[in-house]
N, C-alpha and C positions, 0 to 999 in steps of 0.2 A: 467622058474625061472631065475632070472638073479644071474651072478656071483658075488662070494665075500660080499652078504648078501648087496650089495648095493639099493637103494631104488626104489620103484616101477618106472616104467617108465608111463610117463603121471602124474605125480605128479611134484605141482606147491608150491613154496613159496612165500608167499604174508609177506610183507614188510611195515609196515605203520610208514611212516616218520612224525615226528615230526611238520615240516612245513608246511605240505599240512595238518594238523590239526589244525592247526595256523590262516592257510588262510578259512580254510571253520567255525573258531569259529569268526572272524574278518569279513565274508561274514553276518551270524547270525547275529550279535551283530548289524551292519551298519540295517540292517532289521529291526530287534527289536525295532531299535532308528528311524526307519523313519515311522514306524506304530505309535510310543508314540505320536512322534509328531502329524501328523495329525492327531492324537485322540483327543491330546491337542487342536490345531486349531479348529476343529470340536465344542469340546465342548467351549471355547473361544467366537465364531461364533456364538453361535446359543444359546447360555443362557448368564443369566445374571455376567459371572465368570467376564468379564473386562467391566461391566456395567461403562458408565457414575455414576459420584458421584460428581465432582466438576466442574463449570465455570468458567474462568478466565478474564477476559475480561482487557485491557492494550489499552491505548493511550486516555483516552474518557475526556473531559473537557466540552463541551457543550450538549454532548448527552446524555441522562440518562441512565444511566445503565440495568434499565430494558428495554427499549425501545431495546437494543441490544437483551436481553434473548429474549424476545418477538417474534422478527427475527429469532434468530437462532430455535425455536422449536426444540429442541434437544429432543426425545421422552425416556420417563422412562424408566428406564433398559435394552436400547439400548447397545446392546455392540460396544466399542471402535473401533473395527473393521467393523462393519458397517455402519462407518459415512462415508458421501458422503461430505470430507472438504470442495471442492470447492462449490458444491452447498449452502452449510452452509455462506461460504466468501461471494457468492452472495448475499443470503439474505437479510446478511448486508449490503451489499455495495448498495442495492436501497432503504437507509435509506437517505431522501433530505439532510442529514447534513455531511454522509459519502462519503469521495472520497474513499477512498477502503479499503479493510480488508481482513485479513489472518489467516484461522484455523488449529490451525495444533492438533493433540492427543501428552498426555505426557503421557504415560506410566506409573499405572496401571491403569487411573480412573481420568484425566483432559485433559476437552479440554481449548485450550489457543487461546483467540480474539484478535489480534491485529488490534488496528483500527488509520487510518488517517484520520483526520476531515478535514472536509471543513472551511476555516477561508477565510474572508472577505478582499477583497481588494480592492474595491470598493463598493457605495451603490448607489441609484439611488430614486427619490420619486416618487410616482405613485398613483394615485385616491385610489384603494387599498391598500396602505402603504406603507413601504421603506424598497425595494429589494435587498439585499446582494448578491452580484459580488465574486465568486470564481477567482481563477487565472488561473480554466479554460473556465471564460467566465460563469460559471452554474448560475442561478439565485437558491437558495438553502435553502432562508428564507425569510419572508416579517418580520419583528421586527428591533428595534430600531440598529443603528451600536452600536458596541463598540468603545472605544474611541481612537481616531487617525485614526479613517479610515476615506478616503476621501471619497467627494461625488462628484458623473458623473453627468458634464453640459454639454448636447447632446440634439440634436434635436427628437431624436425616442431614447431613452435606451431599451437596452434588451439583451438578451444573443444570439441572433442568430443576431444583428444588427453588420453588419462591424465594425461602425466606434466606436460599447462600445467596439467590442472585438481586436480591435487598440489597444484602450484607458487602459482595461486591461492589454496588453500586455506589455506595457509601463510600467506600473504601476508592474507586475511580473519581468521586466529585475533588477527593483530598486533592488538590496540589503538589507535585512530588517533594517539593522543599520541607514544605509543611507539616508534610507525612517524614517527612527523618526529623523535624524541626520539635513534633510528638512523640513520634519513637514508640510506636504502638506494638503493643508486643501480643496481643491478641483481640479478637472481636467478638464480644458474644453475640449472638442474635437467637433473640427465644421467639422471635415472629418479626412479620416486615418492617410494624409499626414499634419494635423494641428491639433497637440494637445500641450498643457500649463500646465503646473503646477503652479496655483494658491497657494501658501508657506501663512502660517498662520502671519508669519512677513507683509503683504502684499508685498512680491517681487513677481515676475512671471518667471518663466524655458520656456522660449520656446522649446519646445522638435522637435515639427515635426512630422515625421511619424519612425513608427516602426525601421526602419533598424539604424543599427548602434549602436543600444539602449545600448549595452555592453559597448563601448566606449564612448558614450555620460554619463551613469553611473560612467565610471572613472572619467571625466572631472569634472563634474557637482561640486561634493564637493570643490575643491581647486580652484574654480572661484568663489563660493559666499564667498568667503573669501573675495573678493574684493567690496567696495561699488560701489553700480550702484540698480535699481529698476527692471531692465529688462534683462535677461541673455539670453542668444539665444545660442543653440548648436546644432541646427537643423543640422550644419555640424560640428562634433565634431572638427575638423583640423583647422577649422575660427572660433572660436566663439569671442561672441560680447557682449559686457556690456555697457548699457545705463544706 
């Protein structure tokens, strides 16, 4: 028996603090919320909770609208989360008239198309019809040009021929302004390093070949200011007016 009614020996007080209860309902609660979620996710995934419902499609002018839907096959009650964007961007983009396109999801229930057309910078005539010139060389349509676009006077035209994808090139450094500001009504190119711009006024740009083209673009405007029929800028640093 121990003295003075003091208490058993081997007898233990347990102590439960505040904090370490704190931490194991904050251990919980973090659990709780990351089971919800992937509950959520799960169901999200795999029904139709964040199904597609609307297409948005942005940039289109020449392409028809359905002609996109068409492409994209975005399948019924697909959920949001199981789209494959880029694959989808592809689709589109090996539409003959698209240079490229971007899908992305808007949250709850749209996907959004953005698309870049392919617009003409030159055309070309051919037994089969008349071939529209991208700026990257793509041949992308046989129908009529629009108007101000020039036409490629070339001995072989086509999209894998050097001397049209020169003569594009050329044709790409112009500035759009610049290029209505001339009013080029055809291009001849009889080789990389000899091509003209033929101007609706009947004057001629002698351009040359590709290099320079940036600066030969500066010059060009503020010398047909000057009368003359013949402009040469083949070397933008010498040019010449006849």
């Amino acid at each position: 028996m121990s003295e003075g009614g003091g208490e058993d020996a081997g007898s233990e007080d347990v102590t439960y603090r505040p904090s370490a209860w704190r931490s194991r309902r904050v251990r919980l609660g973090a659990l709780v919320g990351v089971v919800v979620l992937i509950a959520f996710g799960l169901v999200a995934y795999f029904t139709p909770l964040l199904s597609v419902r609307t297409v948005r499609v942005d940039g289109l002018a020449a392409v028809p609208e359905q002609q996109v839907l068409d492409a994209l096959r975005v399948p019924d009650g697909r959920s949001m989360l199981r789209l494959d964007t880029d694959a989808l961007a592809e689709r589109v983009a090996h539409l003959p008239k698209v240079r490229s396109a971007r899908v992305q999801r808007v949250f709850p229930s749209t996907v959004r198309v953005t698309v870049v057309e392919r617009t003409p910078v030159l055309y070309f005539d051919s037994p089969d019809g008349t071939h529209l010139l991208d700026c990257d060389s793509v041949e992308f349509a046989i129908e009529p040009p629009g108007p101000g676009v020039p036409k490629l006077i070339t001995d072989h035209p086509g999209g894998s021929d050097p001397v049209t994808r020169a003569a594009v090139a050329v044709m790409a450094a112009i500035p759009i302004p610049l290029r209505d500001q001339l009013g080029v009504g055809a291009v001849v190119a009889r080789s990389v390093s000899d091509i003209a711009l033929e101007l609706r006024d009947g004057r001629t740009v002698v351009w040359g070949g590709t290099a320079d083209s940036a600066r030969k673009a500066a010059v060009v405007g503020p010398l047909l200011s000057q009368p003359g029929k013949v402009f040469d800028v083949t070397s933008p640093n010498l040019v010449t007016v006849k």
